[in-house]
N, C-alpha and C positions, 0 to 999 in steps of 0.2 A: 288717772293721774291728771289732773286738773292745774300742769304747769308748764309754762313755756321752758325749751330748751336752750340754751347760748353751751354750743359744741367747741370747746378747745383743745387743739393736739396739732402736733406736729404734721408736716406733709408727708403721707405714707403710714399713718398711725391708726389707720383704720376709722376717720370718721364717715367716708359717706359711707362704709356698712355699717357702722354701729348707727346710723340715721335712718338706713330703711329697715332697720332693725324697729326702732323705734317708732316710725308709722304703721308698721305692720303690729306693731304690739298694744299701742297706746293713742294709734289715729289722728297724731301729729302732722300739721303741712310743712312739710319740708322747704323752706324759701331758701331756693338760690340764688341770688344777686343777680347773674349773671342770666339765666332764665327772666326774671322779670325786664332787665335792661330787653330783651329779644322780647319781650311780650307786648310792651309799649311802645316801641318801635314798630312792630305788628299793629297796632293799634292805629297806629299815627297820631298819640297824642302829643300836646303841647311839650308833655315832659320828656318823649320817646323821638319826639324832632329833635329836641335840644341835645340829649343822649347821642343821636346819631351823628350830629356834626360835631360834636366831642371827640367818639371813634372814628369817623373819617377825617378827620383831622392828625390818625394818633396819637391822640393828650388821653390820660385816664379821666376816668369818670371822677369827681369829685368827691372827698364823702359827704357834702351836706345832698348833693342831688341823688347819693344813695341812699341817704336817709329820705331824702322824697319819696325817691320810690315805696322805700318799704311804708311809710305811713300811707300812700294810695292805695298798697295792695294788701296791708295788719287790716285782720278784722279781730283784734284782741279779743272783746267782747264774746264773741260767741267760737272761736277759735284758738288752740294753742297749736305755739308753732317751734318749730328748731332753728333756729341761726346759725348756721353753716359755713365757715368761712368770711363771716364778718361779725363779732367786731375782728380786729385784727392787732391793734394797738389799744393803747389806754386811751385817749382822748375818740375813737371812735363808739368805746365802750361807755364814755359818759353821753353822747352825744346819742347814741341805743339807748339810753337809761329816762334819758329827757323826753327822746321825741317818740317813742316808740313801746317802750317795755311798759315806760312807767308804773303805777302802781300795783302790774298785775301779777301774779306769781310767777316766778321764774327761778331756775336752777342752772349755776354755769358748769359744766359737766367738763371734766378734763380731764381727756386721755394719754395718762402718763407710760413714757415707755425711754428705753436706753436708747438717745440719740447715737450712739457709737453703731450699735448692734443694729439700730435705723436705718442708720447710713450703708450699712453693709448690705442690708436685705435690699436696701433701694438700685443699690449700683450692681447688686445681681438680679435684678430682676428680668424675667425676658418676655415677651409677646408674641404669639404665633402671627405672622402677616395676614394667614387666611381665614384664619378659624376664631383669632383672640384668645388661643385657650393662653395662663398666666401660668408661667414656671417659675424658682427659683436655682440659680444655679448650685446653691448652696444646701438648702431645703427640700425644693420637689426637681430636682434636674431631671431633665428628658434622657431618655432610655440612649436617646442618638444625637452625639453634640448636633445644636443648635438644629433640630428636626423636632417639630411638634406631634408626638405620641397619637394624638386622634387625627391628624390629617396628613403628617411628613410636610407640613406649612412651614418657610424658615422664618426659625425666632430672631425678634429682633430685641434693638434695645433702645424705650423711646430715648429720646432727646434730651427729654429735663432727667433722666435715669443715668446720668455720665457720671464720675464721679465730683469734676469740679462743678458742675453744677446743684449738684444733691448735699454737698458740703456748702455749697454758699446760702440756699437754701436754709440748712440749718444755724448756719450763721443770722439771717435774719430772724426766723422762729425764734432764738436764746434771746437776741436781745429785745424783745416786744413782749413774752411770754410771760416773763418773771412779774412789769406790771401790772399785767392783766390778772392774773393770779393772787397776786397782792391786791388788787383792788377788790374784787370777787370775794376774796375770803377776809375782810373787813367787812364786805356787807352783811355777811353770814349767807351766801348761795352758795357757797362753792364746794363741790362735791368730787373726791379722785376718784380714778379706774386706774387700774394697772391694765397698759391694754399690749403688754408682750405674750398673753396669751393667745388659743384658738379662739376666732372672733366669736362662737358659742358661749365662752368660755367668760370671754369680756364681756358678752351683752345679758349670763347670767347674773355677774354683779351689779350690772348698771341696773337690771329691773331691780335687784335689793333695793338699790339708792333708790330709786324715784318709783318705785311701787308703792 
């Protein structure tokens, strides 16, 4: 498959599996935003200084200096990649298109799933503290309230996993997602997945689409 990835779905919708799905199948570099911010910073380049007192400062990164980055670290040419968590909005999306995609082949893959039903696996989800094994309190609940099955490790429950949070959350996904979507699918890239299946299950249709 000879095409770059741009991954869109919801928080909790299963994209960074269906993304090492995707390296493992079709030998995509996975670009995390957040890994190359950490990589240039490591570097100590010009653009990973400037990066750094951005974050020590606590201001967000900008998106034209994330779009820097990724044009330092895209080797389009000889590499396809997956975009991961950005674009994020529609004017990041045109600004991907410009400085970055441009004329190479690309496919924006979006993993559609019941934000209700989302929201609910999200706000039961639990973590072992020792082990990290993932339960659902709904789905795969442990044999022993809040006891992890492979180690008796107590489950927890992160942070962004509350439910005012997980709902606000999706408050911001609804309203960014619709233009993204709409722009995508006027360009003719834009490809569904229904991804409330078992992520096998998801990542057998997605090789349909882009096999």
């Amino acid at each position: 498959m000879a095409h770059n990835v741009i991954l869109l779905g919801a928080p909790g919708s299963g994209k960074g599996t269906q993304a090492a799905k995707l390296v493992e199948a079709f030998g995509l570099s996975h670009i995390s935003t957040g890994e190359l911010l950490r990589a240039e910073m490591a570097k100590e380049s010009e653009l990973g200084e400037r990066v750094s007192d951005t974050m020590q400062q606590g201001r967000l990164v900008d998106d034209q200096t994330v779009l820097e980055l990724l044009v330092a670290n895209c080797d389009l040419a000889s590499k396809q990649y997956i975009f991961d968590g950005f674009p994020r909005n529609l004017d990041q999306a045109k600004m991907l298109d410009d400085q970055v995609v441009k004329d190479f082949p690309t496919t924006a893959l979006y993993l559609e799933i019941d934000l209700e039903k989302l929201t609910k696996r999200l706000i039961n989800r639990r973590s072992c503290s020792s082990c990290g094994e993932i339960y659902n309190l709904l789905s795969t609940p442990p044999q022993k309230t809040n006891s992890c099955d492979k180690c008796g490790g107590d489950l927890q429950q992160r942070k962004d996993d509350t439910e005012s949070v997980v709902k606000n959350r999706m408050e911001v996904f609804t309203s960014t997602i619709d233009p993204l979507v709409k722009y995508y699918d006027e360009r003719g890239i834009l490809k569904r997945v229904v991804a409330d299946d078992h992520p096998d299950q998801v990542f057998a249709a997605v090789e349909k689409l882009l096999g």
